[in-house]
N, C-alpha and C positions, 0 to 999 in steps of 0.2 A: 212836208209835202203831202197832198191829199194821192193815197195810195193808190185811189179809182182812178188818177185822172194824171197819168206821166207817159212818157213815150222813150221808146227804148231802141239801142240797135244793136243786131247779134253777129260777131264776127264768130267767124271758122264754124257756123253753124249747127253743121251735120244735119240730123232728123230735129232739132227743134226742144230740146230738152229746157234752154235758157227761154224761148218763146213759151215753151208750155206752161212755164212757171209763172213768169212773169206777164202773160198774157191773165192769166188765173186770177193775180192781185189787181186785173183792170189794167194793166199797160196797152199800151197800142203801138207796134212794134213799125217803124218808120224805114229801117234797111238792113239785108242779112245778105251776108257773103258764104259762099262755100265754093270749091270745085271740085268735088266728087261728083259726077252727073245722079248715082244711084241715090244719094243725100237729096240733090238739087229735086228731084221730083218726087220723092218722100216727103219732103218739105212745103213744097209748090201744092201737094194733094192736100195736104192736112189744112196750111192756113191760109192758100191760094194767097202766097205771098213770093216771087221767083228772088231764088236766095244764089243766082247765078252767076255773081260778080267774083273776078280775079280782083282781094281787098288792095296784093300790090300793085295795081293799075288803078285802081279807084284814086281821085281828088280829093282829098280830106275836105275841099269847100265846095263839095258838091252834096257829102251826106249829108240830110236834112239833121236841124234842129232835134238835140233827145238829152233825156235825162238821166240815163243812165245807159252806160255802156256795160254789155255783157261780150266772154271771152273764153273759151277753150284753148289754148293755144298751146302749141306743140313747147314743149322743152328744147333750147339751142342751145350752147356754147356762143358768148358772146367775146368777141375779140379783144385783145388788150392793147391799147395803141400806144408801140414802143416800148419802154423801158418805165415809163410812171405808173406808182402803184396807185389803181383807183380808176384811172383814166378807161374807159370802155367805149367798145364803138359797137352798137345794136345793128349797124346796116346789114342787109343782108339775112338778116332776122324776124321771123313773124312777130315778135311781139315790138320791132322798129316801128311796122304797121300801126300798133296800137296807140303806142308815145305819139307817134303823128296828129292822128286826130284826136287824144288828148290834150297834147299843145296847142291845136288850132282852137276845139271847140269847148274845154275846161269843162266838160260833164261832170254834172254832180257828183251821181255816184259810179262807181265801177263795180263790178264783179267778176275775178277773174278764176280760172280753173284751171289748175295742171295735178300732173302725178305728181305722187309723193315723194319723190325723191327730187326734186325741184328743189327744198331748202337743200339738200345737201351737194348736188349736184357744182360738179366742179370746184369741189374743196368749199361750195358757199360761194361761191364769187358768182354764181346765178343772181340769186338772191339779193344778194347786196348790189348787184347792178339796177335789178328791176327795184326795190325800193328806194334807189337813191335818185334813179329818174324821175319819180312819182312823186318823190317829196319833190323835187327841184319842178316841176309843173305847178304843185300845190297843192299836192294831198294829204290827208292826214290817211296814217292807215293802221292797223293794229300792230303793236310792238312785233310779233313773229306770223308769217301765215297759219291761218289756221288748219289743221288737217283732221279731217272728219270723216267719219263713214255711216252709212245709212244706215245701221243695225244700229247707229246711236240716235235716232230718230225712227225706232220701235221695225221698219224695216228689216226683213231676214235676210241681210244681205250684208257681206264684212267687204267693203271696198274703200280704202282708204284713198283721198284726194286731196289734193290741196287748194284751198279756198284765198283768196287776197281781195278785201274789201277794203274801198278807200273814197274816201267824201272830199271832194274839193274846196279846198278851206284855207288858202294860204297863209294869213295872218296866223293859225293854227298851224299850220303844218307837223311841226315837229312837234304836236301834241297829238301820242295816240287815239285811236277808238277803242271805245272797249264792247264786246260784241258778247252779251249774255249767255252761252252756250247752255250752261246748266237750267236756263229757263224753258230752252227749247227741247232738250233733252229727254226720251221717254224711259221712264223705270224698266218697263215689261215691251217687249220683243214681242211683236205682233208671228204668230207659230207659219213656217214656211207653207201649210194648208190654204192659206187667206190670199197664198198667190197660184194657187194650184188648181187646174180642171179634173175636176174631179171624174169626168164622165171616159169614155173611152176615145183617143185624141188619133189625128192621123195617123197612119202606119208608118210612115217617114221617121215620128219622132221614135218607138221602137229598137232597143239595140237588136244587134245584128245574131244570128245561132251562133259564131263566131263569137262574140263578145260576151255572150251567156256561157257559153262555156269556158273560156277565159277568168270570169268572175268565178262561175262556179266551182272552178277549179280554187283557186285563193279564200273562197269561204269555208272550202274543205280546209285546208292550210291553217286558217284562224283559229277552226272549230277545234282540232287536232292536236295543235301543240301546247304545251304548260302555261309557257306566258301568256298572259292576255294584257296588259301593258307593254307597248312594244313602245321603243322610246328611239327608234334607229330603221331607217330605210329597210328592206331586206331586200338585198340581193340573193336571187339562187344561182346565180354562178358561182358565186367564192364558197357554196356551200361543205363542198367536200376540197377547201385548201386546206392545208395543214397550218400554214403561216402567211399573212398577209405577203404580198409581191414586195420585193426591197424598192421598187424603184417609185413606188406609190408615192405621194404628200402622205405628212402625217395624219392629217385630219382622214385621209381618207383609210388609213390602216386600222384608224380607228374602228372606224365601221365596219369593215372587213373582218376583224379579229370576232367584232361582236355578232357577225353572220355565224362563223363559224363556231364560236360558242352556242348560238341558237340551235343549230345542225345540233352538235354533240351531243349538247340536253335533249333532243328530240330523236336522235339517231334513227330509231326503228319507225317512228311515223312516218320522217321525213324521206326515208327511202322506201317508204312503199307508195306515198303518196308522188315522189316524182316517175317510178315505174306507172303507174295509174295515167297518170297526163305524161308518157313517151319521153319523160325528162324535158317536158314545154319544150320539142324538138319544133311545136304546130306556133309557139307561142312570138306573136314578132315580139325583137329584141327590150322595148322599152315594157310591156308588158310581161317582163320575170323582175320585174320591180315592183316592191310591194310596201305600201306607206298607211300603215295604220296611225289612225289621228281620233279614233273617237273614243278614246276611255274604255271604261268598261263600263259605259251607258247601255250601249247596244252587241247583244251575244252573236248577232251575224250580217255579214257584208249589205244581206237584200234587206235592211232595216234601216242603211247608213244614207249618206251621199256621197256619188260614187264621180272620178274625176279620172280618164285618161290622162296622163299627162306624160309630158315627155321623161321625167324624172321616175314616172312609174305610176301604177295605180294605186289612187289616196282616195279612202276613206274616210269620212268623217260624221261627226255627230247629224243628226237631222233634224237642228232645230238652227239651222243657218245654212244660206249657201255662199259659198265660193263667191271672186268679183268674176262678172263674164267676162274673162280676160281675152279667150282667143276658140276659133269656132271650135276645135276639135276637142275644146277640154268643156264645152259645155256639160254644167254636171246629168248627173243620169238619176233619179228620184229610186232608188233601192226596189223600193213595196212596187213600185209601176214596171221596172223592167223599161224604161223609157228616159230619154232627155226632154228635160225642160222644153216647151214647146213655145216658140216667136212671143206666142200674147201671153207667156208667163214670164220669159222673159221683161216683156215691156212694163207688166207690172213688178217688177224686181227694181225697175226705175223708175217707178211711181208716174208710168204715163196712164191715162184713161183707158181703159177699153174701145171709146170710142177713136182709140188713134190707129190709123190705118197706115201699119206695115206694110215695106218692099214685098214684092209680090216672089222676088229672090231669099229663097230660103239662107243662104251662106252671106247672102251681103245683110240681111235681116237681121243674122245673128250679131257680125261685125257690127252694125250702124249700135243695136241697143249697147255692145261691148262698150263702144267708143263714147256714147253718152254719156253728160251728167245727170245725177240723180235729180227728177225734179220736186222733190218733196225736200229735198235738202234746200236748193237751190230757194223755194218757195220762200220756206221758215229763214232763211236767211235773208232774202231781201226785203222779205216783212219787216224783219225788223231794223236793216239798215234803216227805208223809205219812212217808217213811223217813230223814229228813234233820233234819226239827223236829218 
């Protein structure tokens, strides 16, 4: 297929991640579904395309003629009809949706996108539902999904996803693709800098005197005690138990025994540093968790990437960030004393600059979290479209 010259259409759309890729290689994007209103007009602004269709109300013989079909689509549980093993029923299903207007309209190629846990999800019986559908339409498709993350496409960003490409080839079917990844693959990791403004950013992005001192307080904590490999959460609760609680799981006594070993080898720091910070009496509860991740690259917190998270504050190397999973954990850049800001965000997912962000800060952060990468996406339909 002449790669300038194909027409494509994007289910569960969102902000346009599958359009922006694919519009890049020359496609010309013929129908997009979403119903998120805040997606639906992020979408509308950018390609002045209204991506405002409920896909399960849509006529499968009403979307126009395309070449390839692109797909975000949520993770189900597909049903087992009765007592036969194998037997599945997708109704009820966003990706039913998609088998639909595959059976009708046998598009070339497909490109589809879920989480990583999609191969494993539901014992596998996900999986083997959605390719055993795909083959019986008449795809060929690669022996396992593929699952790929942008940092392996030079990107400083660790997000793994799962990838499913499949070319409509009946008489082949059950002959896989084989989809070159090592060709596409970058040696050297473009440095998280290349996504960073460098200049002074709104006050918004900013942590809080609250969260300065919070950190500050845990850099003391690193700088302080013997280890500097820390291979285990720390909680400062357990710190003065004597014996992990009996009623724990093991795994977590685990951890616990190794708190309190930490304590002991530190005994006289650790107690002057929790008098200092009031025994983090000031400290909400998920912030006396502390998860050091970045080796002994970097001698201090304001040097690392820095993550609220519910499990605790995690540190890490700063030559990668985190995937944007959820607004509150967006990371914090150490050296700036600030979070990632919308348009560094956007370029973390390989959109342009020139793409113009919800004017909603929180639904801004969600909409880049929930996208696919489109520099992934790009290198991959190049090569399906010039390849089969």
């Amino acid at each position: 297929m002449n790669e300038k010259n194909f027409k494509f259409i994007d289910l569960f759309s969102g902000i346009g991640g599958f359009h922006q890729a694919l519009s890049s290689l020359g496609g010309q994007c013929v129908f997009s579904s979403e119903i998120d209103k805040e997606c639906i007009n992020v979408y509308n602004k950018n390609y002045n395309i209204s991506s405002d269709y409920d896909i399960t109300k849509v006529d499968e013989t009403k979307i126009p003629f395309h070449d390839v079909l692109c797909a975000g689509f949520p993770c189900q549980t597909f049903s087992k009809a009765g007592k036969q093993a194998g037997v599945n029923d997708t109704r009820g299903t966003l990706f039913f949706e998609i088998e639909r207007i595959l059976r009708y309209h046998h598009t070339k190629y497909i490109i589809l996108e879920n989480v990583r846990n999609l191969v494993s999800h539901d014992h596998g019986n996900t999986w083997k539902v959605i390719k055993n559908i795909l083959h019986d339409i008449g795809y060929r498709l690669t022996v396992e999904p593929l699952i790929l993350s942008p940092h392996q496409f030079g990107i400083p960003q660790i997000r793994d996803r799962v990838y499913i490409l499949g070319v409509f080839n009946p008489e082949y079917r059950s002959s896989p693709i084989n989809i070159a990844i090592n060709e596409m693959q970058k040696k050297d990791m473009n440095s998280i800098d290349t996504v960073l403004d460098h200049h002074r950013v709104d006050q918004k992005y900013y942590i809080s005197d609250y969260e300065r001192y919070v950190l500050g307080a845990w850099d003391d904590f690193y700088k302080g005690i013997k280890e500097k490999i820390i291979g285990f959460p720390i909680w400062s609760e357990f710190f003065r138990y004597s014996t992990p609680p009996e009623n724990f799981p093991a795994w977590k006594k685990v951890f616990v025994q190794k708190n309190i070993d930490l304590y002991l080898n530190n005994m006289d720091f650790i107690d002057r540093w929790l008098i200092e910070n009031d025994n983090l009496e000031d400290f909400a509860p998920t912030h006396r968790k502390f998860e050091w991740q970045a080796g002994t690259k970097i001698k201090s917190l304001w040097d690392g990437v820095i993550q609220f998270r519910p499990s605790g504050i995690r540190v890490k190397k700063p030559d990668v960030f985190p995937a944007l999973v959820a607004i509150v954990q967006i990371p914090v850049i150490g050296k700036y004393k600030r979070r990632l800001t919308v348009r560094e965000c956007a370029r973390l997912q390989s959109f342009p600059d020139s793409f113009i962000p919800s004017d909603n800060l929180l639904a801004a952060y969600k909409q880049f979290g929930n996208s696919v990468n489109v520099d992934v996406v790009k290198y991959l339909a190049n090569y399906l479209l010039n390849t089969y």
